[in-house]
N, C-alpha and C positions, 0 to 999 in steps of 0.2 A: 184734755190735750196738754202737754207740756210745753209750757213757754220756751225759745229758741238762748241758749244761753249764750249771750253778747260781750261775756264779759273776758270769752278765748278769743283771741285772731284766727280772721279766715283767709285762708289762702286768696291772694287773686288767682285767674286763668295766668295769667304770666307766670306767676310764682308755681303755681302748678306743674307748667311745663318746664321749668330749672327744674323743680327735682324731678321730675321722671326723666329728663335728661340727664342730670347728675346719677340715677340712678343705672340709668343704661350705660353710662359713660364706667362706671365702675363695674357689671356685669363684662362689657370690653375685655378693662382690664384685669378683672380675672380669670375669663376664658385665654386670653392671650399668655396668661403667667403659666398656665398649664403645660403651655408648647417649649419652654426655656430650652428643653431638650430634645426638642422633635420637630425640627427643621420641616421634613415631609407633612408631617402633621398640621403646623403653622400654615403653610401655604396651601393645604384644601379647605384650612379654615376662612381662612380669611381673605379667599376669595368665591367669591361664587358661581362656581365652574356649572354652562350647561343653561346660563341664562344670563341675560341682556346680550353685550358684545360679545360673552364666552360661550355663547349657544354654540354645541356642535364640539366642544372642550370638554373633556371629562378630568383634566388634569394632566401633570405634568409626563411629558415624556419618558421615557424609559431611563436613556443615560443620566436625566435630570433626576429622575428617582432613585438611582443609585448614588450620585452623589449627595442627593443630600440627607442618604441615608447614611451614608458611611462619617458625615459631618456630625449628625446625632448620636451615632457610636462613638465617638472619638469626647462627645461634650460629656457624653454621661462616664465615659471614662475618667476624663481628668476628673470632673468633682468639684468646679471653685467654688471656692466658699466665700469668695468676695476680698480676700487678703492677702493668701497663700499666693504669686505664680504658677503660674500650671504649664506642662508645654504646646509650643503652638501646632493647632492644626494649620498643616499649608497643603493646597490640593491644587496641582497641575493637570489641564484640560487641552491636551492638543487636537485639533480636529476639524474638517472639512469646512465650506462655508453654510452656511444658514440654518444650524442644528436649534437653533434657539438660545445662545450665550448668553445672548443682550438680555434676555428673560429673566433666565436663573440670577446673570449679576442684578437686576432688580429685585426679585426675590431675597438676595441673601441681602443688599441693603437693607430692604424694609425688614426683615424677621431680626436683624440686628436689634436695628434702631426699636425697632417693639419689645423685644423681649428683654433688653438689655439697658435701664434706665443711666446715662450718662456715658454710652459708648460712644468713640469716634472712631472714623472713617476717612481714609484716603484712597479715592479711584484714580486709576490713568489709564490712557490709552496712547495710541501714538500719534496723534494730531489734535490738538484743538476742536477741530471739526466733528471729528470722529466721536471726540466727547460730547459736544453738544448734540447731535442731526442722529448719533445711533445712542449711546451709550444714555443719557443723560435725556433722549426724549423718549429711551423705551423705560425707561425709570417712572419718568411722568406720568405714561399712561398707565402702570400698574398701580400708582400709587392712587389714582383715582377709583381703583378697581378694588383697594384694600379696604377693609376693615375698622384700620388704624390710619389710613390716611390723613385724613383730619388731623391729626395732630400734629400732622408736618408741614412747615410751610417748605416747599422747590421755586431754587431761583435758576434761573434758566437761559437768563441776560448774558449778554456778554461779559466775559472778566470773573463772573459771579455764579458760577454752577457750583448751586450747594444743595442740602438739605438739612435743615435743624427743628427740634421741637422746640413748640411754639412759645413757650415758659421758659425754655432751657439755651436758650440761641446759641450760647458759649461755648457749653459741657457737654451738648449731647447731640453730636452733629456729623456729619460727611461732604467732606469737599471733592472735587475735582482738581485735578492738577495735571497742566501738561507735563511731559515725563524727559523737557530738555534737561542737560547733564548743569546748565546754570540754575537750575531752578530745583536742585538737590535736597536744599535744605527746608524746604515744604515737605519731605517724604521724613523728615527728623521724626523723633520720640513724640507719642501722641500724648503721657502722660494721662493716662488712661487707668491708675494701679487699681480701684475696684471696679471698673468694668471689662468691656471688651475689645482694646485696641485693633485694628484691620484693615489691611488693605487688598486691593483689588487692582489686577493688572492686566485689561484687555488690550489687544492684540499684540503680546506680551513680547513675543520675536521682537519688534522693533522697540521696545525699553531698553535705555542703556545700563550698561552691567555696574554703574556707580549709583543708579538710582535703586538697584536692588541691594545695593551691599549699605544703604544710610537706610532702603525701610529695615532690611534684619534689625538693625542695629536700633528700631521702633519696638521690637517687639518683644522685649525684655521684664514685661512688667503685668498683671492682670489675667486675663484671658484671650490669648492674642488668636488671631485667622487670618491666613493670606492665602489670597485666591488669584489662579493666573491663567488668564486664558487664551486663545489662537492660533490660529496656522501658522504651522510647522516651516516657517519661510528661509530659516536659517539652520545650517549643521550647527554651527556655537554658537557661544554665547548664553549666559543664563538660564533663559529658559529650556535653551535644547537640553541644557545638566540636569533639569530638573525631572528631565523624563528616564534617565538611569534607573535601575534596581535599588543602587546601593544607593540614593540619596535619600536625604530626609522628606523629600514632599512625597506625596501620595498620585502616582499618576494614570492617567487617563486618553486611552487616543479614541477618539471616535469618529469610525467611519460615514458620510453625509447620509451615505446609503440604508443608514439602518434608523437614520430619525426621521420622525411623523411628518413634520412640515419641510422637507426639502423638495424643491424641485426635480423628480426623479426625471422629465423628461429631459432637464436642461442636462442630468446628469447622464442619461445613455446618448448622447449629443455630444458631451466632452470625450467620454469612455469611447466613442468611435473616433473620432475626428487626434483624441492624440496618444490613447491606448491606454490600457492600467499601470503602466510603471514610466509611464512619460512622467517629468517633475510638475508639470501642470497637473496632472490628475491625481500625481501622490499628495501634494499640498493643498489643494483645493477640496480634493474627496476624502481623501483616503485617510487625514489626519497627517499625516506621515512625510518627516522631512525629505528635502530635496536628496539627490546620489549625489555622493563627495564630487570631487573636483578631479582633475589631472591626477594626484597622487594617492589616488585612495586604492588600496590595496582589491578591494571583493568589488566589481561593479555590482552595481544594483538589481540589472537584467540578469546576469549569472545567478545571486543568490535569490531573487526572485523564482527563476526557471527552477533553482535545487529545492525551492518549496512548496513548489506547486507538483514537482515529480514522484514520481510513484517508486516507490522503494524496491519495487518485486518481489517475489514468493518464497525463490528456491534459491537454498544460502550456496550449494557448493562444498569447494573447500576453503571457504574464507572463513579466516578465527577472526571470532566475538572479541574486538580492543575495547578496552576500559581506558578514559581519562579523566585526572582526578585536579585540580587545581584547588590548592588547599588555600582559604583567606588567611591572609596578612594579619586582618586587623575585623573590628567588632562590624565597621560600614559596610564591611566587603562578605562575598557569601564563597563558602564551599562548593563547587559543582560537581557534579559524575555527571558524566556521555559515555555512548558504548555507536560505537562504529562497528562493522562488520561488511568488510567490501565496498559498495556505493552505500550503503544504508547507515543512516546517523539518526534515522525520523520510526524506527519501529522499536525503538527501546525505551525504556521511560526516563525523562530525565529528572537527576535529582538533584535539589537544592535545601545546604544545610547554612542558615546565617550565622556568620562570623563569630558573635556572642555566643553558641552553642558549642562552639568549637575549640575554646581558648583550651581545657584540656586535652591534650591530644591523646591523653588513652580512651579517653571517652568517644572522642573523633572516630576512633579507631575503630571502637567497639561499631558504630552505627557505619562506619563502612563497610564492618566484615558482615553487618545483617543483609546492607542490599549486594556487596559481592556474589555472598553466599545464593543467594534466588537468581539471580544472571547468569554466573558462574562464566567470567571471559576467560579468554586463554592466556591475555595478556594483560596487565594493568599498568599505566604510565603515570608514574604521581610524581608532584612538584613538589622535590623536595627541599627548595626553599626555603628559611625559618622553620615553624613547628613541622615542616614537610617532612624534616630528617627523621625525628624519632618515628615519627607513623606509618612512614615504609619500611623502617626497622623490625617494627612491632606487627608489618600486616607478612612481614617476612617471615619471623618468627612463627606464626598463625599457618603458614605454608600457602601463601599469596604468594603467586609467583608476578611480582611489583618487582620494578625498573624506573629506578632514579631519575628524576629531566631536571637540568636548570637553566631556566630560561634564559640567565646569559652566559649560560656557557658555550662552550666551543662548538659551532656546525659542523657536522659527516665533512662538508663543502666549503672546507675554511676560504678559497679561492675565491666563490660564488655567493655563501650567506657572511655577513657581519657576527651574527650568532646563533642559539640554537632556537630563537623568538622567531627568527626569520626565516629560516631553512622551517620550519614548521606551518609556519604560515603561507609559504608561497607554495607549499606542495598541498597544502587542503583548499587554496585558490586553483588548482591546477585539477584536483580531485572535480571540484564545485564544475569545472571547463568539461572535464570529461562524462561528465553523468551521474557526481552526487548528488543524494535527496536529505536533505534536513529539515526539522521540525517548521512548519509555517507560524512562527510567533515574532511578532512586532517587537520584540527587544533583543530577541537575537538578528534580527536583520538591523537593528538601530547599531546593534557592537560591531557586527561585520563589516558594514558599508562604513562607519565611520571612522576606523581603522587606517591610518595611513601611510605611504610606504616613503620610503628614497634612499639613495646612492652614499655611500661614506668617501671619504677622499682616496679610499685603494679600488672605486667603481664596485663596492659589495654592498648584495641587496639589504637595505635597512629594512626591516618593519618597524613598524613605531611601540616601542614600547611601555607597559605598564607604568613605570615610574622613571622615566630616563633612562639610565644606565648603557650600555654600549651604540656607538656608533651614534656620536653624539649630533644634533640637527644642526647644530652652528656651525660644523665641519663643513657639511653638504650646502645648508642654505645661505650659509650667512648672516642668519640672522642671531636672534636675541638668547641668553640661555633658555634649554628647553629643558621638563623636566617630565615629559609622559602623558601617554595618553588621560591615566586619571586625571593630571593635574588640567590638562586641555581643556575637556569636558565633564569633569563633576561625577565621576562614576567610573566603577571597577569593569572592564571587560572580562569578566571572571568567566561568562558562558561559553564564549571566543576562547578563550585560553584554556578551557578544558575539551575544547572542538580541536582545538591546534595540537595538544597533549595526543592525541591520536595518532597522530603521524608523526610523533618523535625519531620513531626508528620501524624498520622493515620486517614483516613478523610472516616467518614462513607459512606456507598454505598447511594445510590437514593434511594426516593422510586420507582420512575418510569422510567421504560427503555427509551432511546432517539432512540432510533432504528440507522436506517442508518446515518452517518457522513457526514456532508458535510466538504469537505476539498481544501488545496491550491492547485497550479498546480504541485509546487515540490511535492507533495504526489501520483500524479495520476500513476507513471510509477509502482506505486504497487500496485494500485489496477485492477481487473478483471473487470470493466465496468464503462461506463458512464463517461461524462465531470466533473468537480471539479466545483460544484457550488460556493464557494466562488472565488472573484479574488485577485489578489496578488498586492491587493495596501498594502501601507506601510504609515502609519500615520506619521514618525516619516520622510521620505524622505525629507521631505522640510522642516525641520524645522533647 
């Protein structure tokens, strides 16, 4: 038998247990370094869905799966390589009460601070309270529930809602901050340049419009994320801009009714007691900002009732109108609409972005593809800047196109200010009599938020794209104004190729077209048969 050889060290039981905890502790961390880019991934890791408190939890919700799939598309995009800037993802979340927010903003904390060594964090909400009692105690309890939690200490005191690692207290950390307009300069430059600078803004409606314009001005450097979230409690202001097309954030509305853990009976309780387009049930459920005020051109209930309407079968003698509103600039998009009598919802609509469009022979080219398969009788294009040549050129082609500019002269020089206006109060009036438009949340968000008033000769203003005629300080008195974009953060470009319809009066047929054939988004309203056209899209691939 071989003597014990005394002359190596033996581990004690303590020393034991340091390293297989040092070893697990590094097994952690490179299972976690795996997820850097898979947001969704990160979060079924690192929690364990389906047992202890998560019994009965298989994982994240639906809309929370898609955001933070679209978060991991966006990381594997950019690329950082830890030196470079990259640009920031910003993802706007409008939506009813109790979808789960307070979750996901825990989640994207923690999958920050893990995957990201020396990243900061700034959250806010709109009370102190708010921070603390939802935001900041549903943080707590996930962080008990992670993986990596441990490595974070959560302070939870009064004055002092933070979170930092435990080695790193300085560098690699997230505070809370209430989101008064005195207390601005806590939303400053995180100074973040090889990690992840970010911020996060629940119930983002009541943030003031100064504490988002000091974080932009944060995220200039590294791998930036800003996240913003809440009911829809206000027409403007920031966050409302943020739910545009044409802005830079990525937006999201979701309705209460369609997530796992809401209250559905509390919600057929509201839904009876104040109705679907009451502003109680559009902001509470529906995601979906309040109806303008006194001046707003489209009520809510109108375009409501024109999207929920059934478009009908049999055309008549009514010609197929084409409207075309051509983008200004790279923000703003291209749209076509095609009307045909009460019907604006059985056509397909198309959207070409602004960047695609800068040449306008090329414009040209991909309008006369989806002309071409529609084939209207009429087309009404804004020939505005690059608008001129392309009605020239779809002229040329043997497009029978008819000039509009939006601030030229109205039929009703007496009655409209211009031809913005005369166009818009007759597709309000169409909407009054029994038109049917497409049921989509951002063309109800352009329509309703569109606003109207009176010029000093009592002629109808609508409020325009960028200022220009029938100016608001004449009417209101107030401050200069400069258009709807500049109000709210976004092009009504799908409105104004909806208003491009009713430019001018377009005689009937001589001969009926009998039955329609139409797309497949049109069939859930008709009474029979397959939609003979298919739902290809000329303009996808280009």
């Amino acid at each position: 038998m071989q003597a014990p050889d005394f002359s190596q060290p033996v581990a004690t039981p303590v020393q034991e247990s340091v390293q297989y905890a040092n070893q697990v502790e590094l097994e952690i961390a490179d299972d976690c370094a795996e997820y850097y880019a898979d947001p969704l991934g990160w979060v079924m890791w690192a929690f364990d869905w389906g047992h202890g408190d998560l019994e009965g939890f298989d994982g994240p919700d639906q809309w929370q799966i898609d955001t933070l799939n679209e978060w991991g598309e966006a990381i594997k995009a950019n690329k950082f390589n830890g030196v470079t800037p990259v640009p920031v993802f910003r993802k706007s979340t409008s939506s009813g009460h109790g979808i789960g927010k307070s979750a996901l903003v825990a989640w994207i904390i923690l999958f920050i601070l893990s995957t990201r060594p020396y990243s900061k964090g700034i959250i806010t909400a709109n009370t102190g309270e708010q921070l603390k009692t939802k935001t900041w105690s549903e943080l707590a309890k996930w962080k008990t529930r992670c993986l990596t939690g441990h490595w974070f200490i959560l302070n939870s005191g009064k004055g002092s809602l933070n979170i930092y690692h435990k080695s790193f207290p300085d560098t690699w950390r997230a505070d809370a901050q209430t989101c008064r307009e005195e207390n601005s300069e806590s939303f400053a430059g995180l100074h973040c340049a090889t990690s992840s600078p970010f911020y996060i803004f629940d119930e983002a409606s009541t943030v003031p419009d100064m504490i988002w314009e000091v974080a932009e001005g944060g995220l200039t450097d590294g791998e930036p994320f800003f996240f913003a979230f809440g009911n829809p409690t206000r027409n403007t202001g920031k966050f409302a801009q943020t739910m545009g097309a044409s802005s830079r954030w990525n937006p999201a509305s979701i309705d209460s009714r369609t997530a796992k853990m809401t209250n559905k009976e509390q919600i057929a309780e509201w839904l009876e007691d104040y109705g679907e387009d009451s502003d109680f049930f559009r902001v509470r459920v529906r995601g979906l900002k309040p109806r303008a005020g006194d001046m707003q051109l489209m009520p809510g209930d109108v375009v409501q009732n024109a999207m929920k309407r059934s478009p009908g079968r049999y055309l008549g003698t009514d010609p197929l109108v084409c409207g075309i509103d051509v983008a200004r600039g790279g923000g703003d998009n291209c749209m076509m609409v095609f009307r045909r009598g009460k019907d604006m919802k059985s056509e397909k609509v198309y959207r070409l972005p602004g960047e695609k469009s800068r040449d306008s022979m090329d414009a040209c080219a991909k309008f006369a593809m989806v002309l071409d398969r529609h084939k209207p009788d009429v087309i009404f294009l804004d020939e505005t800047g690059i608008g001129g040549p392309i009605g020239d050129r779809l002229r040329q082609l043997g497009y029978n196109v008819i000039g509009v500019h939006f601030g030229g002269k109205a039929d009703d020089e007496k009655k409209y200010a211009d031809k913005t206006s005369e166009m818009g109060y007759r597709m309000r009036q169409w909407l009054m009599d029994g038109g049917a438009i497409p049921d989509d949340n951002l063309l109800e968000m352009e329509l309703t938020a569109r606003e109207y008033w009176h010029d000093k000769k009592d002629r109808l203003v609508v409020e325009p794209k960028g200022g220009g005629s029938g100016d608001r300080k004449g009417a209101n008195g107030g401050s200069s104004y400069n258009g709807f974009k500049s109000r709210l953060g976004y092009s009504p470009d799908w409105t104004d190729a909806c208003y491009l319809t009713f430019a001018y009066e377009v005689k009937q047929l001589e001969q009926e077209r009998g039955k329609m054939d139409v797309v497949p988004e049109a069939r859930e309203y008709l009474d029979e048969g397959p939609a003979a056209v298919n739902d290809y899209d000329p303009l996808d691939d280009m």
